[in-house]
C-alpha positions in Angstrom: -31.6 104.0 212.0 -34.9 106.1 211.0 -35.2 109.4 213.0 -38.2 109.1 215.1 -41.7 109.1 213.4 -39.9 108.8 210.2 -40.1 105.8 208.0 -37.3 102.9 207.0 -35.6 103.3 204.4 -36.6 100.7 201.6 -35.0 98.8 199.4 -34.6 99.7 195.5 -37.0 98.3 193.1 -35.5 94.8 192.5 -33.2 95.1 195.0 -32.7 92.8 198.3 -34.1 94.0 201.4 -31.0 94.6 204.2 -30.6 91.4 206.4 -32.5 91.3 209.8 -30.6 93.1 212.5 -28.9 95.8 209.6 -29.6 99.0 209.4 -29.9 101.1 206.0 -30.5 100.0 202.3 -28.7 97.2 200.3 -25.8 99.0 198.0 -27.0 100.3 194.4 -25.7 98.1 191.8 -22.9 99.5 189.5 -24.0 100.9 186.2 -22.7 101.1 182.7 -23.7 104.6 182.4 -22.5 107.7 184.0 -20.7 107.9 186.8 -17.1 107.8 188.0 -13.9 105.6 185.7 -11.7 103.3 188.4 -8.4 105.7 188.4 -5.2 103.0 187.8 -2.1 102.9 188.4 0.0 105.3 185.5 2.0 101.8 184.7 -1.1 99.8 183.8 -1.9 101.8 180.8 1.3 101.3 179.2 0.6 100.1 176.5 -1.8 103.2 175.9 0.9 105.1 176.7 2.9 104.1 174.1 0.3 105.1 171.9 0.1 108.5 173.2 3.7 109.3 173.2 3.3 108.4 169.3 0.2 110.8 168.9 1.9 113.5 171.2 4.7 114.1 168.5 2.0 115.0 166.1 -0.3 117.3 168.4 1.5 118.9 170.5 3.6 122.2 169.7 6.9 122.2 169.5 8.6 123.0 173.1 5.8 122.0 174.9 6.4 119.8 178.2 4.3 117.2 180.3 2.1 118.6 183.1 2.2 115.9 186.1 1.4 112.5 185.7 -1.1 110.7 183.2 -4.5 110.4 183.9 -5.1 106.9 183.6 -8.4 105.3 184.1 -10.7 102.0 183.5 -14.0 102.6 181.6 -17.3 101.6 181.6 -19.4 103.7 178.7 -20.8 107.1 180.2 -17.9 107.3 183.2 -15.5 110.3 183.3 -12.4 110.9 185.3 -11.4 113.9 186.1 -7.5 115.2 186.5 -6.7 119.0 188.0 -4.3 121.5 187.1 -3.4 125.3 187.4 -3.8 127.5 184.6 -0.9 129.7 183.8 -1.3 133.1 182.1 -0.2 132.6 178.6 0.7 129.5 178.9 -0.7 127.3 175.4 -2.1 124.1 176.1 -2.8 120.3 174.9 -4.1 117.2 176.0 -4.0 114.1 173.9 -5.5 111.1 175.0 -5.7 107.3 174.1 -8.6 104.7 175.0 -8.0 100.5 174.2 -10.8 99.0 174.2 -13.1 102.7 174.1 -15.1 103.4 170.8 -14.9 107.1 171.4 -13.2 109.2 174.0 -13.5 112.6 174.7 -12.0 115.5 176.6 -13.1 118.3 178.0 -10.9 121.5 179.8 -13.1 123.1 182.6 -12.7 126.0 184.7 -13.3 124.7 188.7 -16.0 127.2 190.2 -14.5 129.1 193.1 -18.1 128.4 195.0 -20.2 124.9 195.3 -23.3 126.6 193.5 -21.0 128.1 190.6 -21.2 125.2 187.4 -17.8 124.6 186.0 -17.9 125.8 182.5 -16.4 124.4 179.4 -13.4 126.1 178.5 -12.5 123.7 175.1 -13.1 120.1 173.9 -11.8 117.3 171.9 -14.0 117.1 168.0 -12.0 114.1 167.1 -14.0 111.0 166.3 -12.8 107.4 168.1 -10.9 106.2 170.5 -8.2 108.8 170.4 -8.9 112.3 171.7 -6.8 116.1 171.4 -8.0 118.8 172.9 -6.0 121.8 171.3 -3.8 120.2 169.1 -2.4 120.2 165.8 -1.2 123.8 167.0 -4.2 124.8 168.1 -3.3 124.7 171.7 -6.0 126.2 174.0 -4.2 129.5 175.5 -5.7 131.2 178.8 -6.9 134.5 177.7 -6.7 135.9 181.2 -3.7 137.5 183.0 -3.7 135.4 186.0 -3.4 131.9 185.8 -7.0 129.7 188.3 -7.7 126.3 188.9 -9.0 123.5 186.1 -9.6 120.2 185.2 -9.4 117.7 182.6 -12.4 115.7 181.9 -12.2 112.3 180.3 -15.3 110.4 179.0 -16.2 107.2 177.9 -19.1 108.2 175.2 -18.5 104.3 173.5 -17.3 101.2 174.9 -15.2 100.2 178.0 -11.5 99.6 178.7 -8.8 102.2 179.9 -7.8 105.6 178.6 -5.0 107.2 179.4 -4.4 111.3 178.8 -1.5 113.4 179.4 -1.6 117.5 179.4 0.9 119.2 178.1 1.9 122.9 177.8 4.1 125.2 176.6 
């Protein structure tokens, strides 16, 4: 309901005006292009995540351990998901990801700003081309140079076609 004096909300170009009686505007449609990934259920990726264990064994340094759970997501191009974690202090780390049905995936680490108006900045990324994506590996992990360990997250990003992707961090 418009405050008083104020005018009704309309309708998006092309879109239908809200039935009679129905307050506010008629849901945007969903877009192929930016935007949030549908999180999934770890166990419908599986077959991605057979892939990744594969790719793991290559990228990953020797020692290193899983970090929680996957992140596992379905993909239209242009949607990211986002996973969180807590940097340690010298702690190295990798994240190799997988995408069926994706033309090109790609990660990104980012610090989480400790204030709303703070941007997140972009502490590493993936530079593989395709539908698999490491961040940090090859023993290249990505190692926090600071002595105390903060808040980050894990991007994932659909930059060519749609299907799931599943990524896994690990460190060591």
């Amino acid at each position: 309901q418009p405050a008083y004096g104020q005018p009704a909300p309309q309708p998006a170009y092309g879109q239908p005006a809200p039935a009679p009686g129905q307050p506010g505007m008629a849901p945007a449609p969903a877009t192929s292009t930016g935007g949030s990934a549908q999180p999934i259920d770890p166990s419908a990726g599986a077959a991605a995540t057979a892939i990744l264990t594969q790719l793991a064994t290559g990228a990953i340094v020797a020692g290193a351990k899983p970090v929680g759970s996957p992140i596992v997501g379905n993909f239209q191009q242009g949607q990211s998901l986002q996973g969180q974690l807590q940097l340690q202090p010298g702690k190295c780390y990798t994240v190799v990801g997988v995408g069926l049905g994706l033309t090109q995936l790609d990660i990104m680490l980012q610090s989480v700003p400790p204030a709303p108006m703070v941007p997140a900045v972009t502490l590493a990324q993936s530079n593989t081309q395709g539908p698999n994506a490491t961040l940090g590996g090859g023993g290249n992990c990505f190692k926090n140079p600071l002595p105390i360990g903060g808040p980050a997250k894990v991007v994932l990003r659909a930059t060519g076609g749609s299907g799931i992707a599943v990524a896994q961090i690990f460190s060591k």
